[in-house]
C-alpha positions as CSV (number, residue, x, y, z in Angstrom):
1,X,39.1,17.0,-51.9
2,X,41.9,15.5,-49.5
3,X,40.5,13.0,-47.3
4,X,42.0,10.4,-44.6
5,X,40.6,7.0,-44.4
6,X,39.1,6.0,-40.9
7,X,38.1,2.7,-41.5
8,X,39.6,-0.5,-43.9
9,X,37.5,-0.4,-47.1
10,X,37.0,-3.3,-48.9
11,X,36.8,-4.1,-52.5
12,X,38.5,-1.9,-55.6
13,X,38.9,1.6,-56.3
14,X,40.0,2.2,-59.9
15,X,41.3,-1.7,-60.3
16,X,43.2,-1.5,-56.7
17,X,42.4,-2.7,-53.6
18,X,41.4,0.3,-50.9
19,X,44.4,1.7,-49.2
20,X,45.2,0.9,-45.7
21,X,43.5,3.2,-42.9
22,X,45.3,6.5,-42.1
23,X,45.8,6.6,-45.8
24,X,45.5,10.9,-47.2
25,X,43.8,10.3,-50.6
26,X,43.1,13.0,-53.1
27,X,39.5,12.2,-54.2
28,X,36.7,13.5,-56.1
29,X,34.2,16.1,-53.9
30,X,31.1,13.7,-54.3
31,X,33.3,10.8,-53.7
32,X,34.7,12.5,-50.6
33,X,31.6,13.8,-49.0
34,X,30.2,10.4,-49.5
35,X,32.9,8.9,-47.4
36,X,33.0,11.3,-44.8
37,X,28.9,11.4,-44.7
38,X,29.6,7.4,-44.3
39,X,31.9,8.2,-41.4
40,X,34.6,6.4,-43.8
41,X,36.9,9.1,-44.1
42,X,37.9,12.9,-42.4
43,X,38.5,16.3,-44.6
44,X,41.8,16.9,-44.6
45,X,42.7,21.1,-44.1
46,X,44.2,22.2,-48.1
47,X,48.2,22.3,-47.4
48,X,48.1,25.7,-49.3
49,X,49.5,28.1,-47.3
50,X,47.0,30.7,-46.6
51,X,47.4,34.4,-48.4
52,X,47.2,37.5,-46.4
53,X,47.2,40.7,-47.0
54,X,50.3,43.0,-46.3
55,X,50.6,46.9,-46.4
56,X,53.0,47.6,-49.3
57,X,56.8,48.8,-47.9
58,X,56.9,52.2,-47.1
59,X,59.2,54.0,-50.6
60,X,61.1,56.5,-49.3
61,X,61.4,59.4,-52.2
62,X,64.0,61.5,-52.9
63,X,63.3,64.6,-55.1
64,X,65.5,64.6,-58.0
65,X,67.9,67.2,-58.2
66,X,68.8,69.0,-61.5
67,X,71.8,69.5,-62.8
68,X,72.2,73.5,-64.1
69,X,75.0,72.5,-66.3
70,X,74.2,73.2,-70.0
């Protein structure tokens, strides 16, 4: 889950210090819900651009004409 950081955290996270506040972190969902619970963090919307549905295109069909060479 994408989350942005609200607040300065301090310690380590994986060896490294906390990033800075305003920070967009890809994190874990637990880990995420935790910080935004802890008023640490906000979600952050997916970037995926959202599907919808669309009518196929209208085929225009021709009827096949036959040739009455032989």
């Amino acid at each position: 889950m994408k989350v942005r950081l609200r607040a300065q955290i301090t310690g380590l996270r994986d060896g490294r210090p906390w990033p800075a506040v305003g920070t967009l972190l890809e994190l874990p969902d637990d880990e995420a819900a935790a910080l935004c619970k802890a008023r640490l963090a906000d979600p952050v919307a997916s970037e995926r651009p959202v599907e919808r549905a669309v009518p196929p295109a209208r085929v225009e069909r021709r009827g096949r004409t036959r040739s009455t060479s032989r």
